[in-house]
N, C-alpha and C positions, 0 to 999 in steps of 0.2 A: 908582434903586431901592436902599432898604436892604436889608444883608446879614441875612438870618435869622437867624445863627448871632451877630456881634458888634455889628447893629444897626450897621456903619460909613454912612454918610450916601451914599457911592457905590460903586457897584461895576461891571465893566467884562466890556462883550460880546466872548465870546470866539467866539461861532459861532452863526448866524442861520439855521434852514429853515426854510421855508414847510412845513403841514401837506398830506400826500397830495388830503382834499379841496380845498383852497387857500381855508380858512376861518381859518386859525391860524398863528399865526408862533409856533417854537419857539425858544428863545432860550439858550444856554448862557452863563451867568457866572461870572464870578470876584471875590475880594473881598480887593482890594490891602491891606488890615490885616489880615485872619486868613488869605487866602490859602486859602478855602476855598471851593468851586465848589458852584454851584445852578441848577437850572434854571427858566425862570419862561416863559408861557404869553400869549400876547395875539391876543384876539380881539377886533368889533367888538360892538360893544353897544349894539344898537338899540332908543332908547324910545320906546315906544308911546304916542301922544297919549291924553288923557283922556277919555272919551265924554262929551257934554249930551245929558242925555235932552230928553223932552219938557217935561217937569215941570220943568225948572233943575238936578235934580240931576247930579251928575256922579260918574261911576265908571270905572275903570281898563278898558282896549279889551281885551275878552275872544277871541282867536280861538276858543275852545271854544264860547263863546254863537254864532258865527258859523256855526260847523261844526256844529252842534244845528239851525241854521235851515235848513239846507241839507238836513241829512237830517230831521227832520220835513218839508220843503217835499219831500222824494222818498223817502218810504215809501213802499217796496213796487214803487216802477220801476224801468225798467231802465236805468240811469244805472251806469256805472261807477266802483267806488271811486276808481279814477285821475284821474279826469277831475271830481269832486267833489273831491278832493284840492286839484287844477290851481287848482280857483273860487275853493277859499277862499285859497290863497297868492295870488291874482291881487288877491281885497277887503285881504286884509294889506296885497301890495305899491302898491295905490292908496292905502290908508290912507297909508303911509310915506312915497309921493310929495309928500301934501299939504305936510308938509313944517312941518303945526301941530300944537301945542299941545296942544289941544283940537278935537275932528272934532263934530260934527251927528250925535245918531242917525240921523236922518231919510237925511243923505247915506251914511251904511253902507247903510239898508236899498234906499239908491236901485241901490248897488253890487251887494248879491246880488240885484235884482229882475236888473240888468240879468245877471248871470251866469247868473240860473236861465233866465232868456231865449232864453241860447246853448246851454242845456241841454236843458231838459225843458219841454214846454207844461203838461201837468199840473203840474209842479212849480210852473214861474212864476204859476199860477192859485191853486193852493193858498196859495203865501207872498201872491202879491197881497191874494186877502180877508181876511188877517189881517191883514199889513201896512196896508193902504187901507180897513182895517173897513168891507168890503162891508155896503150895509144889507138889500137887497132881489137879485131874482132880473136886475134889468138891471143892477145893476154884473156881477156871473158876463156877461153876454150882451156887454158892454160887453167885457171882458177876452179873453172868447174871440174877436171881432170883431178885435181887436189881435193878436192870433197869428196867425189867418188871413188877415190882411189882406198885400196884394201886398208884398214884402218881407218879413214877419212866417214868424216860422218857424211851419210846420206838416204835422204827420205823417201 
């Protein structure tokens, strides 16, 4: 680490804590040519793979666009801010597991289907026929058959 103040090439840790959350290491230094003390900050810095859409383009992995889907897929129900919270860190942290590059729309929106899943049946029917551009009234009959179906959540 260069020193702020005379730009020297190294400078020496003088005292190391961990941040309260346990997200941040706090770091005190010194700077053996001007002998002048700073403090410097290091966290993890996690990059988010690029989205492919469907069309080839590609753009930066938006959790906002995520979080937008989740609540248009549940206006108006009674779904808990918390627990819509919970979904969308849960599509992040699968995102992050993949562990690539570049992710598949297609496998994000497989991720919130299955979240809205564990959530809301309304909800998961709503993102479903946008998602899966229902044509006709037997894909809705199809979707609702999958929710009630033995195992399938329903209320």
């Amino acid at each position: 680490m260069h020193c702020p103040f005379c730009k020297a090439p190294d400078t020496q840790v003088i005292d190391s804590r961990v941040s309260d959350p346990g997200d941040s290491i706090r770091r005190r230094r010194r700077c053996p040519a001007c002998n002048k003390r700073f403090t410097t900050y290091e966290t993890v810095e996690l990059r988010m793979p690029q989205v492919v859409k469907h069309d080839g383009s590609r753009t930066l992995f938006s959790l906002e666009k995520v979080r937008t889907g989740f609540t248009l897929a549940l206006h108006k129900r009674p779904v808990p801010t918390a627990l819509v919270d919970d979904a969308v860190a849960s599509v992040r942290d699968q995102v992050l597991a993949l562990g690539d590059r570049e992710v598949d729309s297609r496998r994000i929106g497989e991720m919130v289907m299955k979240e809205l899943y564990k959530l809301d049946n309304v909800g998961y029917i709503r993102f479903a026929s946008v998602y899966k551009s229902f044509d006709d009234v037997d894909d809705f009959q199809d979707a609702i058959k999958e929710v009630q179906k033995p195992g399938g959540k329903s209320k």
